[in-house]
N, C-alpha and C positions, 0 to 999 in steps of 0.2 A: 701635785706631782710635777716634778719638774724636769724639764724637758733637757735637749744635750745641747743646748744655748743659754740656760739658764733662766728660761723665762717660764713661770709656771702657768697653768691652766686659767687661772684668775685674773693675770696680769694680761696673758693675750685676751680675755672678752673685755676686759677694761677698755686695752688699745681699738679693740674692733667695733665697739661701742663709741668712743670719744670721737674714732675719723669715721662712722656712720653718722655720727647727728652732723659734724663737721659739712660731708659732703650734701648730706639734707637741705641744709640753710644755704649750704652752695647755687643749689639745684633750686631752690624756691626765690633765693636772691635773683637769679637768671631769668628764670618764666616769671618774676616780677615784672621786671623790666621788660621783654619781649613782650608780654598781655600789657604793657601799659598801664599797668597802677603803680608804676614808680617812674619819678622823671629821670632819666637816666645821666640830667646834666650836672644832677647834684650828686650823686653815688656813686656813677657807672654800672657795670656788671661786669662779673667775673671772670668769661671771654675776652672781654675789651681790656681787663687788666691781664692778664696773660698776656695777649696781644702787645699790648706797650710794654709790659716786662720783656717778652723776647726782643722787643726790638732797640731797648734801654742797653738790652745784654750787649747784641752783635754791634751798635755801634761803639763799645767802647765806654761809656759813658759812667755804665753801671760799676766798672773796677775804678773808675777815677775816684769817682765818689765814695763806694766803698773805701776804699784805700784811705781818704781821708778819716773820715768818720770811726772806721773801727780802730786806727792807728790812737785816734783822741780819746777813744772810750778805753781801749785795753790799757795804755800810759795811766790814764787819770785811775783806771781799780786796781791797777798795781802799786802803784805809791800810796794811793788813797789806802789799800788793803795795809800792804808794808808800814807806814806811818802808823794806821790806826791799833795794828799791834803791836810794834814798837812802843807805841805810848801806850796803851790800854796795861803789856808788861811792868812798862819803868814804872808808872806810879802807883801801880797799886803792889809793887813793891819795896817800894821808896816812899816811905808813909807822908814824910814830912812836904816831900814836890807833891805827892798826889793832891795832898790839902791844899798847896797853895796851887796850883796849874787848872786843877778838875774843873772848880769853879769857874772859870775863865770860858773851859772848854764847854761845857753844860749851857754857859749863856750865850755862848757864839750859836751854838747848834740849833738855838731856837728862833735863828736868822736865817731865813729860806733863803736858800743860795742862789736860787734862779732872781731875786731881787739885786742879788751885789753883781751878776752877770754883763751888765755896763761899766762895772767899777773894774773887776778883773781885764777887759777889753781895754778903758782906757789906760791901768795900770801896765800890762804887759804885753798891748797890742793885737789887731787882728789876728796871727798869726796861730801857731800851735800851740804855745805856752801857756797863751788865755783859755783856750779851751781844755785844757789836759789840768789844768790847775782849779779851771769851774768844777769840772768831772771828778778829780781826785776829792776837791772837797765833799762831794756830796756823795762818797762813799766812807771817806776817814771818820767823819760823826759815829754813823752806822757799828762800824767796825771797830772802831775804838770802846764806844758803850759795853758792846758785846763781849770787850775781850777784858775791860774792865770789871765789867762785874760777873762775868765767869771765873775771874778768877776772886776778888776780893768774898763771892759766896762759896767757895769751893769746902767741900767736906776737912776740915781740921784733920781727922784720923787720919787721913790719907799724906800729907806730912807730916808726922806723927809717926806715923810705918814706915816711910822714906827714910826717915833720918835714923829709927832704930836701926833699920837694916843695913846703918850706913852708907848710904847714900850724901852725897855734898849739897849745898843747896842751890848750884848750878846745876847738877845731875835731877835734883828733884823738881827743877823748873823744868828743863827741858822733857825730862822723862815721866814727870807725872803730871805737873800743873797745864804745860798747853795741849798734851793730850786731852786731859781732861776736860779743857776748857774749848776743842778743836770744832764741837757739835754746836754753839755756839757762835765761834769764830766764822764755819760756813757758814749758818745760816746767815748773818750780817754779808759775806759776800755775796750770796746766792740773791740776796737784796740789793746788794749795790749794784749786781750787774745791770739791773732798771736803772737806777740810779746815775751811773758812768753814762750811757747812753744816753740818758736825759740831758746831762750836761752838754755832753758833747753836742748836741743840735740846740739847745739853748742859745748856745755858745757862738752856733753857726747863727741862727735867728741874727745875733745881735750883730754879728759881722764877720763875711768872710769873705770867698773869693769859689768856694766849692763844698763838698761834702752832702749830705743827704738832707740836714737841716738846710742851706742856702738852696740846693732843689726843689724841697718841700716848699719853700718861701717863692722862689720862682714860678712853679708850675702855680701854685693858688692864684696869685697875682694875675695870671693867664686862665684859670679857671680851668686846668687842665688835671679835673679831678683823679683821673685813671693814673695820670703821672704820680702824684700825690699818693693815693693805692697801693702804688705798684712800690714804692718808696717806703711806702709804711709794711706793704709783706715782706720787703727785704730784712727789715728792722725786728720783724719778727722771727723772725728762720733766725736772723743771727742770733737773736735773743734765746732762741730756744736750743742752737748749740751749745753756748756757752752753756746753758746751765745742763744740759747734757753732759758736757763734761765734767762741770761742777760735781753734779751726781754717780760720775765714773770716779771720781777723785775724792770723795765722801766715803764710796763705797772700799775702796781701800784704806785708805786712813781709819776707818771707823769700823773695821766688817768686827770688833767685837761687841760693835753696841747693839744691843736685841730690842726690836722694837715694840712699843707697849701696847699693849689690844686691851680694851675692858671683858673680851669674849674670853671665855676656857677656853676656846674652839680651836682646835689648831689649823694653820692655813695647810692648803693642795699641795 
């Protein structure tokens, strides 16, 4: 049954279960470290990362870095996204480019990006460009496969009834094919958002001046593991906005897709 927020019975014990084991391991993490069967120089404890989060916050510090970091990640899955459907449309459209291009693209992709990561740096500099260009690639692959062969397997009938119902076959790309092809299409973003972000601190690793990767690399270097922590919980909140949103943005695009259960059973 569903409640007047939209969240049914099922879903709230899910959430109340996931942040109960969460705060569990929290809480065992802590009297770890306080009883002294964990060194606390290599891990910290979750107090002490709190602790340097807030104080990461009020100085400042945490929006600089921010600012960098998510600026490099959101750039690099927006083109990376935009390109790779772009192209995943044109060629398996365009039979004769998809033959000759595909290939190309297929052997690039089996080239781990974090390897050419020095090459982008000395190619286009420490600056922005290196990183939003590490990032975007290594969401374009992703996105481009997905949106290539969602469409190239796409049910025939379903152009077939487009065009008898008259329909153009602009009209039937836009109106049947990337719908169609759209539950796909997210899930390849809903992957790259790890992906963007990877680059983007990669990117910082290799060379920069700021951002949450050149912190990461700083604070280690100082052995300032809590710094490190508190940098990595950031990376995760942000991580799990986006795909928050992703999944607010799924759910509109898609509310006619009904999801498959092997159960009869109908859900609360």
């Amino acid at each position: 049954m569903k409640t007047k927020r939209g969240i049914n019975k099922k879903d709230m014990r899910a959430l109340l279960v996931r942040y109960g084991i969460l705060g569990v391991l929290l809480l065992l993490w802590e009297f770890a470290v306080r009883g002294g069967r964990i060194d606390p120089f290599y891990t910290s404890y979750p107090s002490e990362i709190l602790a340097d989060l807030w104080q990461f916050i009020v100085s400042g510090e945490l929006a600089m870095h921010a600012a960098i970091t998510i600026k490099e990640a959101l750039l690099g899955l927006f083109y990376g996204t935009v390109l790779g459907v772009g192209c995943g449309v044109l060629f398996s459209q365009v039979r004769f480019l998809g033959e000759v291009v595909t290939p190309f693209i297929t052997a690039l992709s089996g080239i781990p990006q974090l390897t050419l990561s020095p090459l982008y740096i000395l190619w286009f500099g420490f600056g922005l460009k290196s990183k939003v260009i590490l990032a975007g690639m290594m969401v374009f692959f992703g996105v481009f496969g997905s949106t290539f062969n969602a469409i190239k397997n796409l049910d025939q009938r379903w152009i077939e009834a487009s065009h008898l119902l008259g329909a153009s076959s602009f009209q039937t790309l836009w109106l049947v094919v990337i719908p169609a092809s759209m539950p796909w299409i997210i899930s390849a973003i809903r992957s790259g958002v790890g992906s963007c972000m990877v680059g983007a601190i990669m990117g910082e690793y290799m060379g920069a001046s700021g951002g949450f990767g050149w912190m990461i690399s700083f604070a280690a270097s100082y052995f300032e593991i809590k710094r490190v922590l508190s940098c990595i919980l950031v990376l995760l909140i942000f991580n799990r906005v986006l795909n928050w949103v992703l999944s607010r943005l799924e759910m509109r695009l898609l509310h006619w897709r009904q999801e498959t259960k092997l159960s009869m059973k109908t859900s609360e």
